[in-house]
C-alpha positions, 0 to 999 in steps of 0.5 A, spaced: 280 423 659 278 419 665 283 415 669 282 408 666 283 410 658 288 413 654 288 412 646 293 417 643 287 419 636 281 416 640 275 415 635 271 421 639 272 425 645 272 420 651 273 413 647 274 407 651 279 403 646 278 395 650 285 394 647 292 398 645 296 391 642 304 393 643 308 389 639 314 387 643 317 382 640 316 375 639 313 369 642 318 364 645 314 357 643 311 359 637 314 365 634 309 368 633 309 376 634 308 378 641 303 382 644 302 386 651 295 389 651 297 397 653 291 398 656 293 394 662 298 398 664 293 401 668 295 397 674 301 396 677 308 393 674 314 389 677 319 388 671 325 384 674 331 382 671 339 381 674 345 384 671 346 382 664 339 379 663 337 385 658 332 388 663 334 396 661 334 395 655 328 390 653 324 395 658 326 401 653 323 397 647 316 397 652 317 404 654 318 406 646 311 402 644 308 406 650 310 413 646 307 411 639 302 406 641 299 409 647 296 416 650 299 414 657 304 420 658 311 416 662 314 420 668 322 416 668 326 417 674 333 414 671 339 414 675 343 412 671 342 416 664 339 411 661 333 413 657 335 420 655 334 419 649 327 416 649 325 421 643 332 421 639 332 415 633 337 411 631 339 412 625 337 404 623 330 406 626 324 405 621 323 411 618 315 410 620 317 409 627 322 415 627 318 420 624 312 418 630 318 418 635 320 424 633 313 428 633 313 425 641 313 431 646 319 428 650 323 432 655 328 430 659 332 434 665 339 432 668 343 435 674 347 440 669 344 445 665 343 442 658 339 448 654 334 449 659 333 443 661 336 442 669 333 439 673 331 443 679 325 443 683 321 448 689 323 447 696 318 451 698 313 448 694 314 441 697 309 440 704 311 441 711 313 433 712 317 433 706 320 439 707 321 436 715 323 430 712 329 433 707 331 437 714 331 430 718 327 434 722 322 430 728 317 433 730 317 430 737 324 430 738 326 438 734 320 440 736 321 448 737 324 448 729 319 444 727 315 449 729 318 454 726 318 450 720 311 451 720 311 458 722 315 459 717 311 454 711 305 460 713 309 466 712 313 464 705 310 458 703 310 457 695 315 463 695 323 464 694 327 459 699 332 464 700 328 469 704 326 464 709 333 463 710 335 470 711 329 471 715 332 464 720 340 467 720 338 474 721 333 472 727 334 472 735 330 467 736 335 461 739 330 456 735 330 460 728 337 460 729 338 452 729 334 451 724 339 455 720 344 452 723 342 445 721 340 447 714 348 450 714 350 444 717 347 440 712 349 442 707 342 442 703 342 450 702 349 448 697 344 443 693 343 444 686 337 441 685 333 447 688 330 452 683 331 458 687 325 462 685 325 459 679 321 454 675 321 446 677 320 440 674 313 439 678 310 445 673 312 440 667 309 434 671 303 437 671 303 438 663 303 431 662 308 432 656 308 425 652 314 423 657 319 426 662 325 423 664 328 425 669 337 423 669 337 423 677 345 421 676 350 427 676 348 432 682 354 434 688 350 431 694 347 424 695 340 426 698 339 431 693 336 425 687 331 423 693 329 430 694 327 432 687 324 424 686 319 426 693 317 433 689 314 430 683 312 425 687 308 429 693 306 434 686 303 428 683 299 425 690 297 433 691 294 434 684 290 427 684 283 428 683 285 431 677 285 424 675 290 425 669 293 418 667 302 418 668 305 412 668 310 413 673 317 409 671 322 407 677 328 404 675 333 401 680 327 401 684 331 399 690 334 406 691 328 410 691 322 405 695 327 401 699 324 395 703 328 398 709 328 406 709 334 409 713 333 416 713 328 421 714 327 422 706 328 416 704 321 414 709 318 420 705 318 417 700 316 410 700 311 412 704 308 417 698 309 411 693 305 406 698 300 411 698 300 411 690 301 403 690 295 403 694 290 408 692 293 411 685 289 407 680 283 409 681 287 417 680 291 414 673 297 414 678 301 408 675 306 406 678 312 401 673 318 399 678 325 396 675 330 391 679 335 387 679 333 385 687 325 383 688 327 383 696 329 390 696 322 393 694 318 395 700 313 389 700 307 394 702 308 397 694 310 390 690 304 387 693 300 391 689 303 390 682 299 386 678 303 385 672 310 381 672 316 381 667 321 377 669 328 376 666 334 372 668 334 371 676 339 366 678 337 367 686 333 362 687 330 366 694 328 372 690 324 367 685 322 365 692 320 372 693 317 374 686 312 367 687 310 369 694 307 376 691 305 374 684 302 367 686 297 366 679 304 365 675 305 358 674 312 356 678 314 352 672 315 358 669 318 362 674 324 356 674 325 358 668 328 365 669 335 362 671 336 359 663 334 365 661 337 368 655 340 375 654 333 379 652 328 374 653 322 376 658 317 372 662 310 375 662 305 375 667 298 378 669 293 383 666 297 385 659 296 378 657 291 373 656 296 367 659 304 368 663 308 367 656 315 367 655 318 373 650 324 374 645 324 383 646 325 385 640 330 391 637 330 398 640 328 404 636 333 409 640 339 408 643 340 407 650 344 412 654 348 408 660 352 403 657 357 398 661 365 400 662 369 395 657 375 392 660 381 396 658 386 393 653 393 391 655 396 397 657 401 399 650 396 395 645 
C-alpha cells in the first residue's frame, strides 16, 4: 500500500479510492449529514477545543469513523485513558457497526499489566540520542559518559539492559562507574516501562494492527510516559522508507510536543515530531494533535497541519493564534468558537470541500476518562 492511499477492501491490489466520505455528523446550517473526506487525513491535523467544548468526545467519533471506513492503521497515545475502549461497543451501537467494531484489530497497552497487554518498551532498542536524552546526558558537558554510552550502545546494543549495568557497576573505570551511578540516582533502572529483555510495544507498532492505543497514565515516575512516547516515535522515524501509512493520534498535545521543551527528553521528542511534521507524509506518517492550548504546541509541528477542527475557545489570543496558522479559515468562522455549543465542530482544510461548521454525531464506544462529579452533602 503506498503512502498516499489507504482503503480497507480496495477493489484491486494498489487501488487508489479519491474519496473515504466518513459520516461525523450533521451539518450545522443545513442539516444535512456531514461528511469529512478520509482520505484527507493524509496530511497533518490540528483539533482544538477548551475544557467542556466535547473535543474528546467528538474526536473519539472521527477515530471510530476512521476504524470502520478506512484502512488508516491509528497509533493514540492517551494519557488520560480516554480511548481505551476503541474496540468495545456499547450496548446501544447499531448492531452493523459493532459488529465491524468488533472485527478491528485494536489493542491497547497501559502501565500495569491487563492480559498481557503492558506497556513496555526497549531502552536498548532506542538510538544513542534518545537513550542520552533519557539520562539527561550532554555530550559536550558528560563527555567521557557519553562515551561510554556509546561504547556500551557497540557492545550490548539491542541486547538485555540489564547486563549493560552490571557491566557499568562492576567496572573500575570512574567513567563507567558515573554513569551507573547517574542512572541510580535517576531512578531510570526502577522504571516499569522497560521491557527487560522482553518484547515492547514498538514490535507491535511495526504490524500496523488497525489501532494502537497506548493508555500513557498510571506509571510510578513522571518522565517514564515520555520515554515510552520517543521509542514508538523514533521506531516509526527508523522504519520510514518502508512507507506503511499510521495516523499518529497525540491527545493533550501540549504534553508531549511543547512549545517550550525543559528537558533533555522532552526536546528528543519534539524534535522527532517536527522531523515527522516536516518530512512525514511523503513516508505516510501522519500526525493528528489534540488540545485545549493551541500556544502551547511547538509552532515548528503546528505549521505543518493542514486540516483544522476547532471546538469551543473562549480566548481570544489562542484564536488569534490558531488564525496566524491557519489563515485560508475565514476569520468570521473563527469568531464563532466562543459560542459554540457542546459537541459542535468547525472544519477547515483538506478533508472538505469548504470551513463548515458541524454537530458531532453519537459515539459508538464508550469513553474511558470521564469527569469527577461533585460529591453530595456530606450524610445524603
Amino acid at each position: 500500500m503506498s503512502a498516499g492511499a489507504f482503503p480497507r477492501h480496495p477493489t484491486a491490489p494498489g487501488a487508489l479510492m479519491p474519496k473515504l466520505p466518513l459520516h461525523i455528523g450533521h451539518d450545522l446550517e443545513t442539516g444535512d449529514p456531514f461528511l469529512l473526506d478520509g482520505a484527507k487525513f493524509n496530511r497533518h491535523t490540528f483539533w482544538c477545543g477548551q475544557s467542556g467544548s466535547g473535543k474528546t468526545y467528538a474526536l473519539g467519533v472521527i477515530l471510530e469513523q476512521l476504524l470502520l471506513d478506512t484502512g488508516l492503521p491509528l497509533l493514540v497515545l492517551d494519557p488520560n485513558s480516554d480511548y481505551v475502549h476503541l474496540g468495545t461497543p456499547r450496548e446501544d451501537a447499531a448492531p452493523d457497526a459493532a459488529q465491524r467494531l468488533t472485527a478491528c484489530d485494536v489493542r491497547v497497552f497501559g502501565a500495569r499489566e491487563k492480559d498481557g497487554a503492558a506497556l513496555r518498551v526497549r531502552l536498548t532498542e532506542l538510538d544513542l540520542p534518545a537513550r542520552a536524552a533519557v539520562l539527561r546526558l550532554d555530550p559536550v558537558e558528560d563527555a567521557e559518559e557519553y562515551q561510554v554510552l556509546r561504547e556500551l550502545d557497540a557492545a550490548y546494543g539491542g541486547q538485555d539492559g540489564a547486563e549493560m549495568m552490571r557491566s557499568l557497576i562492576s567496572s573500575a573505570e570512574p567513567a563507567r562507574q558515573r554513569l551507573a551511578r547517574r542512572i541510580q540516582n535517576l531512578a531510570v533502572d526502577d522504571w516499569d516501562v522497560w521491557a527487560r529483555g522482553g518484547t515492547g510495544v514498538e514490535a507491535t507498532v511495526m504490524q500496523r494492527p488497525d489501532a494502537m492505543v497506548l493508555d500513557l497514565g498510571g506509571f510510578r515516575f513522571a518522565e517514564e510516559p515520555a520515554a515510552a512516547a520517543l521509542a514508538v516515535l523514533d521506531r516509526l522515524w527508523q522504519s520510514r522508507a518502508e512507507r506503511s501509512p499510521v495516523l499518529i493520534v497525540i491527545d493533550e498535545a501540549h504534553n508531549i510536543c511543547p512549545a517550550e521543551p525543559t528537558t533533555p527528553l522532552q526536546r528528543a521528542i519534539v524534535d522527532r515530531l517536527i522531523q515527522i511534521a516536516a518530512e512525514g507524509r511523503k513516508y505516510g506518517l501522519w500526525l493528528l494533535l489534540s488540545t485545549q492550548r493551541p500556544s502551547k504546541i511547538h509552532p515548528q509541528v503546528l505549521s505543518q497541519c493542514d486540516n483544522l477542527a476547532l471546538m469551543r475557545t473562549n480566548s481570544p489570543a489562542d484564536l488569534d493564534h490558531i488564525g496566524r496558522f491557519f489563515g485560508a479559515t475565514p476569520r468570521h468562522l473563527l469568531d464563532t468558537a466562543p459560542t459554540a455549543a457542546q459537541g459542535q465542530v468547525l472544519f477547515s482544510g483538506g478533508f472538505v470541500a469548504e470551513p463548515r461548521r458541524a454537530q458531532m454525531g453519537v459515539r459508538l464506544t464508550p469513553e474511558g476518562g470521564s469527569d469527577v462529579a461533585v460529591p453530595p452533602t456530606r450524610g445524603a
